[in-house]
N, C-alpha and C positions, 0 to 999 in steps of 0.2 A: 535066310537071315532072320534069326528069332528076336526082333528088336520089339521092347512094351511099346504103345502108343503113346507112352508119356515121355519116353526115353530119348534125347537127343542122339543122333549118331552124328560124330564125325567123320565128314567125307576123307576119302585118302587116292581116290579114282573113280573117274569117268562110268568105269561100267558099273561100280558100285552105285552111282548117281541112279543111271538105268534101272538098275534090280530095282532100288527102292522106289523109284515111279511106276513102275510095272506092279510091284509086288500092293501098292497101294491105291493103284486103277480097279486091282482085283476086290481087293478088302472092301472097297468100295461096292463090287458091285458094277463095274461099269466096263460096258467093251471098248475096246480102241475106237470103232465106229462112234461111238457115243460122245465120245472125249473129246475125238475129232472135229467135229461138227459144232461142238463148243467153240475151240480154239478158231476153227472154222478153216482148218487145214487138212489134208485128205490122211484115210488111215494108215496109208505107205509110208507119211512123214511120218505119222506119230510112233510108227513101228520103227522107223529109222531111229528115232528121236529116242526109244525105249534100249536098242540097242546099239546106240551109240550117240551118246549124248555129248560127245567133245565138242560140236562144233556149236550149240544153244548158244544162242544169245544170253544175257541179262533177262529183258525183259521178256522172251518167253520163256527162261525157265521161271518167273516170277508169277506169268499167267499161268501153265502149267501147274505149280504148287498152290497158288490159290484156289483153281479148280478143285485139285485134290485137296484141299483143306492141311497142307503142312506150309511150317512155317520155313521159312532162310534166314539166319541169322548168322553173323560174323564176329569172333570175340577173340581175345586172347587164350593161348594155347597155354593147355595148363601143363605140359609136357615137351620135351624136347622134339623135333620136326624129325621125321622118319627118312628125310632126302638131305644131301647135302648141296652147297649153293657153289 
């Protein structure tokens, strides 16, 4: 995923969520172990958590992205939704 560091990306799936928390542990410089021990949960979650992040709360994907210094934001879609209801 070639996304600028300035660039929003809209979510559209879960394991897309994962790539870009993985992909930005790395950029960072930091191992699972590292991350982990922040968060203060073991590196089997945060590997879980990298690869399958459906089931994250709120508030830890909130600590997770402040760790990794991106932000969550929620807005109006400027395009029609890709699922139907």
């Amino acid at each position: 995923m070639a996304n600028s560091p300035h660039m929003p990306t809209a979510l559209i799936s879960s394991k897309q969520l994962g790539h870009i928390l993985k992909s930005r542990r790395r950029a960072l410089g930091l191992t699972q172990k590292q991350v982990a021990a922040k968060l203060a949960i073991t590196q089997a979650r945060l590997s879980q958590i990298e690869s399958d992040p459906a089931v994250l709360t709120v508030d830890r994907l909130l600590d997770i992205c402040n760790l990794l210094q991106l932000d969550v934001s929620v807005g109006d879609r400027k395009r029609p939704p890709r699922t139907h209801w």
